[in-house]
Short mmCIF file of the C-alpha atoms (twelve columns), coordinates in Angstrom:
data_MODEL
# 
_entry.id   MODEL 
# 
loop_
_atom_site.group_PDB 
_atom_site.id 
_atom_site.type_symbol 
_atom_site.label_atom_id 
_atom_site.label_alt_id 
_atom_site.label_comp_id 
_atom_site.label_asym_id 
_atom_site.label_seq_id 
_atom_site.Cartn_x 
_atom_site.Cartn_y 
_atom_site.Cartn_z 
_atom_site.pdbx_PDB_model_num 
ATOM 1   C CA . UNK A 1   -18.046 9.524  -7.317  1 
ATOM 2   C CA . UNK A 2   -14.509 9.799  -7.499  1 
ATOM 3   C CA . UNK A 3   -13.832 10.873 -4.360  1 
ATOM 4   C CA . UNK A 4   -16.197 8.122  -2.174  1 
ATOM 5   C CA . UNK A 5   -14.229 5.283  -4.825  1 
ATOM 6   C CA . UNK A 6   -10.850 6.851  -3.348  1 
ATOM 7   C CA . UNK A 7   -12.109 6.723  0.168   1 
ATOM 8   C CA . UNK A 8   -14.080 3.459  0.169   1 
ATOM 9   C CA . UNK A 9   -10.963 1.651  1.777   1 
ATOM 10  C CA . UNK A 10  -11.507 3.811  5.021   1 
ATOM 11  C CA . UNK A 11  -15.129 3.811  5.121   1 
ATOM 12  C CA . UNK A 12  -15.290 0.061  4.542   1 
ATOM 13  C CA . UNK A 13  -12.797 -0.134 7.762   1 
ATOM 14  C CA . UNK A 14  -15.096 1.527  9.884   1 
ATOM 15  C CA . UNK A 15  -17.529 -1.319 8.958   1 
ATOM 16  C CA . UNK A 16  -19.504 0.917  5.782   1 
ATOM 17  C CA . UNK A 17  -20.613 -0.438 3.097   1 
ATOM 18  C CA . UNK A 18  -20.596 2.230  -0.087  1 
ATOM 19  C CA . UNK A 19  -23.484 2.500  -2.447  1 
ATOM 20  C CA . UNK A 20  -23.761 5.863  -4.854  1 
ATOM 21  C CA . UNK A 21  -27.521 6.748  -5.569  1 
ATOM 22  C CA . UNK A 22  -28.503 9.021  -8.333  1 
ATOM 23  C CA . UNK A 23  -31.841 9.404  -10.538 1 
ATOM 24  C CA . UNK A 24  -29.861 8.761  -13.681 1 
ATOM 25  C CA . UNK A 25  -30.741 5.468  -15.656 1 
ATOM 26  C CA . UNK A 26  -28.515 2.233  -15.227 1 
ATOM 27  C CA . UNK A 27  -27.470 2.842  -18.412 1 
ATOM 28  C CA . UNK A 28  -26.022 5.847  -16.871 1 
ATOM 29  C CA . UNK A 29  -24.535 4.416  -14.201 1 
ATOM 30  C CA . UNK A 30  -23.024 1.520  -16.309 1 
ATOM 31  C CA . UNK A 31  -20.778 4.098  -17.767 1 
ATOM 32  C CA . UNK A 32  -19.774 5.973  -15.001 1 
ATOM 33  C CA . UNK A 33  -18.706 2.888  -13.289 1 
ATOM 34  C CA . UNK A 34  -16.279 1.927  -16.598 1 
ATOM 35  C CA . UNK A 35  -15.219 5.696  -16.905 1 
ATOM 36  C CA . UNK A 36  -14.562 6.284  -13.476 1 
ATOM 37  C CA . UNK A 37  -13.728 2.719  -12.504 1 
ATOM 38  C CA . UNK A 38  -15.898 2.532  -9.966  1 
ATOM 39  C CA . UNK A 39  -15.857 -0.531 -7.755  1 
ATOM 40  C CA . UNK A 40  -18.895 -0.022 -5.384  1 
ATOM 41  C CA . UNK A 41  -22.641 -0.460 -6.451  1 
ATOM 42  C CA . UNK A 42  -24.226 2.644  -8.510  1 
ATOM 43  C CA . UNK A 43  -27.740 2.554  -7.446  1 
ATOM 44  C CA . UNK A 44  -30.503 3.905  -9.917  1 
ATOM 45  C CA . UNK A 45  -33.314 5.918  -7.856  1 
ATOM 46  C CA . UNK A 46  -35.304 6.171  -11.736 1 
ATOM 47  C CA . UNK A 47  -38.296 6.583  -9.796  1 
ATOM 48  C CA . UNK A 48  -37.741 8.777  -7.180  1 
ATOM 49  C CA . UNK A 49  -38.826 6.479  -4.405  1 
ATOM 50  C CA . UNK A 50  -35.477 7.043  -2.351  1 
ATOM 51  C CA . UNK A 51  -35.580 10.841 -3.238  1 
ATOM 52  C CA . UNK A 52  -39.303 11.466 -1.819  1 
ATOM 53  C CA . UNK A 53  -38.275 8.303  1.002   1 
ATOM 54  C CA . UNK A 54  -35.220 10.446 2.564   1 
ATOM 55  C CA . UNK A 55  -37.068 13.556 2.256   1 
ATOM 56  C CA . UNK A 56  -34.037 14.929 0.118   1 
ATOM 57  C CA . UNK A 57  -36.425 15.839 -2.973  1 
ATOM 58  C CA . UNK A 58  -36.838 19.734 -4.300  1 
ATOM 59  C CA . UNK A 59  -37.619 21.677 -7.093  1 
ATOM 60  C CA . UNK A 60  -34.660 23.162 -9.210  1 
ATOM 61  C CA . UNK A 61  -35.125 25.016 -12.691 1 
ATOM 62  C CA . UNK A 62  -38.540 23.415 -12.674 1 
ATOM 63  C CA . UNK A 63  -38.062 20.217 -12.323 1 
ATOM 64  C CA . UNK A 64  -39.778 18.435 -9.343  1 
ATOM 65  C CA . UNK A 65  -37.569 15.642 -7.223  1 
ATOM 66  C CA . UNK A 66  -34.359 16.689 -8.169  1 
ATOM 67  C CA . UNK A 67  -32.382 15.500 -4.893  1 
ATOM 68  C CA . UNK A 68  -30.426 17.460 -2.797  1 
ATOM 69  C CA . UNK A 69  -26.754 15.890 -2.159  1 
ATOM 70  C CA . UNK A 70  -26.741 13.995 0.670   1 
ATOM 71  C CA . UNK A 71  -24.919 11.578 2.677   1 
ATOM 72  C CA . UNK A 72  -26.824 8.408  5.202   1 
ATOM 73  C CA . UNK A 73  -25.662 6.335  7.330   1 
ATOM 74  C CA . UNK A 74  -27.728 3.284  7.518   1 
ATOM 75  C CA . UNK A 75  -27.396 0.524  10.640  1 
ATOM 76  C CA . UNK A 76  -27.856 -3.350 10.022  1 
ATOM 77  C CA . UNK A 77  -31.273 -2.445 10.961  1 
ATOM 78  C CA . UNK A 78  -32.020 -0.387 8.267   1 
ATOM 79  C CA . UNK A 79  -32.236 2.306  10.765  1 
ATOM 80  C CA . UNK A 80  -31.029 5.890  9.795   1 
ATOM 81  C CA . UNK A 81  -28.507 6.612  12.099  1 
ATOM 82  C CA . UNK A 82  -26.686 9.925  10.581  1 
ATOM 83  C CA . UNK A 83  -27.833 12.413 7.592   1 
ATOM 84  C CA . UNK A 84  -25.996 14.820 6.453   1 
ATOM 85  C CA . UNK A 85  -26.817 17.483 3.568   1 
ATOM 86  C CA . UNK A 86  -24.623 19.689 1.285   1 
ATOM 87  C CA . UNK A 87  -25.087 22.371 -1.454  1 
ATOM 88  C CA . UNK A 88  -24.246 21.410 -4.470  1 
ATOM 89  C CA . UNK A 89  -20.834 22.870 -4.776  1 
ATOM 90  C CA . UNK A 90  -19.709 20.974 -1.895  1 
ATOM 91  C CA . UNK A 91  -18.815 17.123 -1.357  1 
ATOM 92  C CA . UNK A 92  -19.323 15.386 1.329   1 
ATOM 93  C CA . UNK A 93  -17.144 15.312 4.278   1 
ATOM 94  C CA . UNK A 94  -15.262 11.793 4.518   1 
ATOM 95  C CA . UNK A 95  -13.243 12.013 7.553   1 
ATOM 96  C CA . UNK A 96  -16.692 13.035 9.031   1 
ATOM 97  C CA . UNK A 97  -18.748 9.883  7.682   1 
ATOM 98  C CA . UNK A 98  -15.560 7.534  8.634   1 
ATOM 99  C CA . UNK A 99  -15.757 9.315  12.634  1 
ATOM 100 C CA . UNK A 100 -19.501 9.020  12.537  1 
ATOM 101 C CA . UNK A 101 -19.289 5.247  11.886  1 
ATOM 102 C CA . UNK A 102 -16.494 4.456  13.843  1 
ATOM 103 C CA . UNK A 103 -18.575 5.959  17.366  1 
ATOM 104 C CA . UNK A 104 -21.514 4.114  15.892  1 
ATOM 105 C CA . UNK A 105 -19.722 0.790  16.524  1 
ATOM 106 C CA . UNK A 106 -17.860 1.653  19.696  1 
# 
C-alpha cells in the first residue's frame, strides 16, 4: 500500500485513478489508511464479489477466495484493458502500470 501511495503522483499523470482492494473489513482499511497515510480510496471486497468477478480467487491453507495479487487497468468504459498477476512475494511493477496507461491514451 505503501508503495502505490508513493507512486500515485505518476500513475495519476498518466490519467489513473488509484483504488487498493482487499477482503479485509472497512474497519480494516480505516486503519491502514491513518497508519500508512494513505490518500487514495481502500476498497473493501468483504464479499468476494470482485475476487470471484476478476477471476483472481484461490484456495490457500484452506481457505476458499483468498485473492491472488493483482494489478487492472480499467478504461472509462469499465472495460479491462490490462491484468497483471504476481506471487505474493512480489509487488507490482509501477513503471510497468504507468507505460501501460500512458500507450492506452496515446
Amino acid at each position: 500500500m505503501e508503495l502505490l501511495r508513493d507512486r500515485r503522483s505518476g500513475l495519476e499523470t498518466a490519467g489513473v485513478r488509484a483504488f487498493g482492494v482487499s477482503r479485509d473489513s472497512p474497519w480494516t482499511h480505516i486503519a491502514w489508511k491513518q497508519a500508512l497515510d494513505l490518500d487514495f480510496p481502500l476498497l473493501s471486497d468483504w464479499n468476494a464479489e470482485a475476487t470471484e468477478g476478476f477471476g483472481i480467487a484461490r484456495e490457500f491453507k484452506g481457505m476458499r477466495g483468498v485473492p491472488e495479487r493483482a494489478a487492472f487497468l480499467i478504461g472509462q468504459d469499465g472495460t479491462v484493458r490490462g491484468r497483471w498477476r504476481y506471487d505474493d512475494s512480489e509487488l507490482p511493477n509501477f513503471d510497468e502500470l504507468v507505460r501501460a496507461a500512458q500507450a492506452l491514451s496515446d
